[in-house]
N, C-alpha and C positions, 0 to 999 in steps of 0.2 A: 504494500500500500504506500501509496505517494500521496503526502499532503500537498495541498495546491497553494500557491503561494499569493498572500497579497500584498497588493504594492504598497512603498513608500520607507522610509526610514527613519529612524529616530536619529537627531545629530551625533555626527562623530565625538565620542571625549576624546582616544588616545589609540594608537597603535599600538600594539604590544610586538616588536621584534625579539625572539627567541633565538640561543644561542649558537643553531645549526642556518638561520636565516629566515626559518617560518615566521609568516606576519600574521598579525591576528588582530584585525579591529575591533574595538570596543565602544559601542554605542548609548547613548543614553537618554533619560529622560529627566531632566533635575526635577527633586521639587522646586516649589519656589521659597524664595526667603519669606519669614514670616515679618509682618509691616511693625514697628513699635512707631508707636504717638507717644512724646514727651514733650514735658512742658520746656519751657525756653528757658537755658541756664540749668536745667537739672542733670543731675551726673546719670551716665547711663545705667540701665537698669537691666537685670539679667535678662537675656532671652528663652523664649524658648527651646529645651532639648531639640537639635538636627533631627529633621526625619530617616526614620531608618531606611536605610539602603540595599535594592536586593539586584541580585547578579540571577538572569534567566540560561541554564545550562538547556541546549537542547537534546532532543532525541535523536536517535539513531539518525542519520540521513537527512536530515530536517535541518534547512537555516536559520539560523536564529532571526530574519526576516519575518519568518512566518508567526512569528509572535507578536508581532506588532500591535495589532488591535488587544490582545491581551496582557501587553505592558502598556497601551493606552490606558486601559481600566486598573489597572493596578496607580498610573498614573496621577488620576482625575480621584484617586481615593487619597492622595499626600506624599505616596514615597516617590524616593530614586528609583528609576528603574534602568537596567541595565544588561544589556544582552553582546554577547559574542559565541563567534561560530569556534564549535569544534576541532581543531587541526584538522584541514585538510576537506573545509565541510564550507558551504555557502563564497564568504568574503575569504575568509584566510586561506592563506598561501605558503605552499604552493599545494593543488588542490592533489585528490589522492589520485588521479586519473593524469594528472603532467611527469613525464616522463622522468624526472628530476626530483618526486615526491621521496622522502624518507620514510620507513618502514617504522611505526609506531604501534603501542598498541595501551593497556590502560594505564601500564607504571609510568610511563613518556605523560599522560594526560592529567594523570593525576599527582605524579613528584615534581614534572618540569612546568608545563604549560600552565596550568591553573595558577601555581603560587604567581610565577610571575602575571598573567590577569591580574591576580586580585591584588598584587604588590602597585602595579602598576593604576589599578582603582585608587587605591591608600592614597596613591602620591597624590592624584587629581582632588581627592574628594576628603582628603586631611582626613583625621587619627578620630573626629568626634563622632561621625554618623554609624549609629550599628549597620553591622554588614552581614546581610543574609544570602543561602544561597539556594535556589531555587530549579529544580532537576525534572524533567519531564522523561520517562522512559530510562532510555541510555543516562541522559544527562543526570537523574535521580539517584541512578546507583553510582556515578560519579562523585557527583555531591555528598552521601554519605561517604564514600572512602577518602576527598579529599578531609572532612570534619575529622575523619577518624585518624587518617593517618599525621597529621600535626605537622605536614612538611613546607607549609606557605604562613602568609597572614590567619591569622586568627580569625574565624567567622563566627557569630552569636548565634547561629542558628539553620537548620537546616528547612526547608519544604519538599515535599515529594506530591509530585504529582501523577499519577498516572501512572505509577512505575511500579516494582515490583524485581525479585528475584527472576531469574527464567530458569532457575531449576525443574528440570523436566519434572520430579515427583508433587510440585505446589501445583500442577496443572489437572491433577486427576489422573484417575488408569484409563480413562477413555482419551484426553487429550495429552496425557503425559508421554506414549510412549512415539504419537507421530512427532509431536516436539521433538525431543530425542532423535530419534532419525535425521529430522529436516537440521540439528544442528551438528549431527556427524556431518552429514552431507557439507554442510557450507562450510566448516572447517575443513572438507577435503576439498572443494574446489577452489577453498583461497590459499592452500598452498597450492598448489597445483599451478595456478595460474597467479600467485603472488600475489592477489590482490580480490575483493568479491566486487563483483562486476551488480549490485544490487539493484543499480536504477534501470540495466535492460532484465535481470531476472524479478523485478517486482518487491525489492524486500529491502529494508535498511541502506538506501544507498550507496554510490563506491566506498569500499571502504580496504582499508590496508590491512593485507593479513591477519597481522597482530591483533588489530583490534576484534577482529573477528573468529580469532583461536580463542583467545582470553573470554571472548561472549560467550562461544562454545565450552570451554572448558568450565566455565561456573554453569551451566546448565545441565552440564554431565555431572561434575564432581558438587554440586552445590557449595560450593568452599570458592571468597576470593584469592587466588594468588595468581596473581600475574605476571607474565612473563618476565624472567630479569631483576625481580621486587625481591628484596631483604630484610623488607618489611613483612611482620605476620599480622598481615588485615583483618583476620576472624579476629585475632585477640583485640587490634586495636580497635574495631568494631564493641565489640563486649565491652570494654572499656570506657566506648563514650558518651559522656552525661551531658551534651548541647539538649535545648528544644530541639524537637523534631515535628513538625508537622505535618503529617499524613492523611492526602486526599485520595481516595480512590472515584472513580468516576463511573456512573451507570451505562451499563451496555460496552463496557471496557472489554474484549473477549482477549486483547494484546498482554493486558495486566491487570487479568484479574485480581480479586480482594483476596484469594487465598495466597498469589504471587505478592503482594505485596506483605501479608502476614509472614512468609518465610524470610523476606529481606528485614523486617522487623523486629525478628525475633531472633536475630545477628547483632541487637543494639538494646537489651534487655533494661540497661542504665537511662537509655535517654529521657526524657522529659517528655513524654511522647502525647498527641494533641492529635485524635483522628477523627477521621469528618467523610462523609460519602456524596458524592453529588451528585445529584438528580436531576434528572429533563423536568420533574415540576419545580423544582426551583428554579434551574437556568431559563427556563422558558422556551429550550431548543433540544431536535434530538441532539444526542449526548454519544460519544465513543470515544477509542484511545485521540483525538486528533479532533473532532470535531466541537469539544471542548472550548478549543480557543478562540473559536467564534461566538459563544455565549458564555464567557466569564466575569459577567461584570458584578455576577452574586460572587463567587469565587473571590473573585477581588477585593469583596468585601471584607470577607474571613480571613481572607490572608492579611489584611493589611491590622485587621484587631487582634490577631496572633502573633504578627511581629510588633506592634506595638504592644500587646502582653508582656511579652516576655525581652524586651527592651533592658539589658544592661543596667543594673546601677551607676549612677555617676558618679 
């Protein structure tokens, strides 16, 4: 499945160059400053806490583009909102399909590329606004491993949306074991062919080996570890006490509520805030993708959860 894309962009904040040459723009929506009226001759007076600030990781194949009306409404509710593509995915460069692409897969996304993202946020948007990070699909189980593994800037909080483990066994004996199959299969034919050719086979867009061994392998073994990593994620996973906010979505068949209970129950310590979303509340049908066209209830709730659970000053 291919999400359709709508037009337009949020302003550029920052490029992010990484240290092999990948480029990786970072887009944004500021809030606005909040107005004080003082009197004439008075010393200034505190203002209000910065709005917190949240970073949109996307899914599989998906440019972070295609979020746009969905960090409008997140927008129009007070925060920063903030999106950049995946190595290799939408804007950033160089894309997994140019012949010059490096071989990546989730320790590359989750030890190299994100910290600097989010380092590179820090710098623009200063040390006071909480910083959230927000995962759809792919980008979700991201998001929890980068919270968990401790290896960039510090984030106050995670969101998941729509996401979930792809452990074959959280899928059922009816759908568990063609899962299984269809992800031997795509881990054989991206080695094979070095790379999944996903947007002419229908599934997860191009993507680089790596990333698509490491998807395979946590669907087979349900255990993260990825390729090359020193890091042991299950534990650091167990270990981490952020908020977590967990939405699952009706008519989701991609991440289901049982797929997301097994990525969940990886992170026993967090803070955890879960919520289900429904076509009678969004007003629109609802699936893994179709979502982002009616979130502006969504937006809602996410924005009184990160403003919940907002850092002490």
């Amino acid at each position: 499945m291919t999400p359709r894309e709508p037009a337009g962009e949020p302003p550029l904040l920052t490029t992010v160059e990484l240290p092999d040459g990948a480029r990786v723009p970072v887009r944004a929506l500021r809030a606005p400053e909040p107005e004080r009226f003082l009197p004439s001759g008075s010393a200034p007076a505190p203002g209000p806490p910065p709005a917190p600030a949240l970073l949109i990781l996307p899914a599989m194949g998906t440019p972070a583009r295609f979020y746009r009306r969905f960090a409008g409404h997140l927008h129009d509710e007070g925060l920063t909102v903030l999106t950049a593509d995946l190595r290799g995915q939408g804007e950033a460069t160089p894309l997994t399909t140019d012949p010059d692409a490096l071989g990546h897969g989730y320790r590359e996304l989750v030890e190299e590329d994100l910290p600097a993202v989010l380092a590179a946020i820090r710098a623009e948007l200063g040390p006071e606004p909480p910083l959230y990070l927000l995962g759809h699909s792919l980008g979700g189980q991201l998001a929890l491993l980068y919270a968990a593994a401790g290896r960039g800037p510090r984030v106050d909080g995670v969101a998941l949306v729509a996401t979930g483990s792809v452990h074959f066994r959280a899928y059922g004996p009816l759908r568990g074991p063609a899962l299984l199959l269809g992800e031997l299969l795509i881990a054989g034919v991206s080695t094979v062919l070095g790379r999944w050719p996903g947007s002419r086979l229908g599934f997860g867009g191009d993507q680089p080996k790596g990333v698509m061994r490491d998807w395979a392998r946590q669907g087979r073994t349900g255990r993260y570890a990825p390729k090359g990593a020193t890091l042991d994620y299950e534990a650091a996973l167990a270990a981490l006490g952020l908020p977590v906010l967990a939405v699952s979505v009706e008519h989701d068949t991609l991440a289901p509520a049982t797929a997301l209970d097994h990525l969940l129950g990886k992170a026993p310590r967090a803070r955890l805030t879960r919520t289900h979303y429904t076509e009678r509340e969004a007003g629109a049908r609802l699936d893994h993708f179709a979502w982002t066209r009616a979130s502006a209830q969504l937006a809602k709730h996410i924005t009184a959860w990160a403003t919940e659970h907002r850092p002490p000053d």
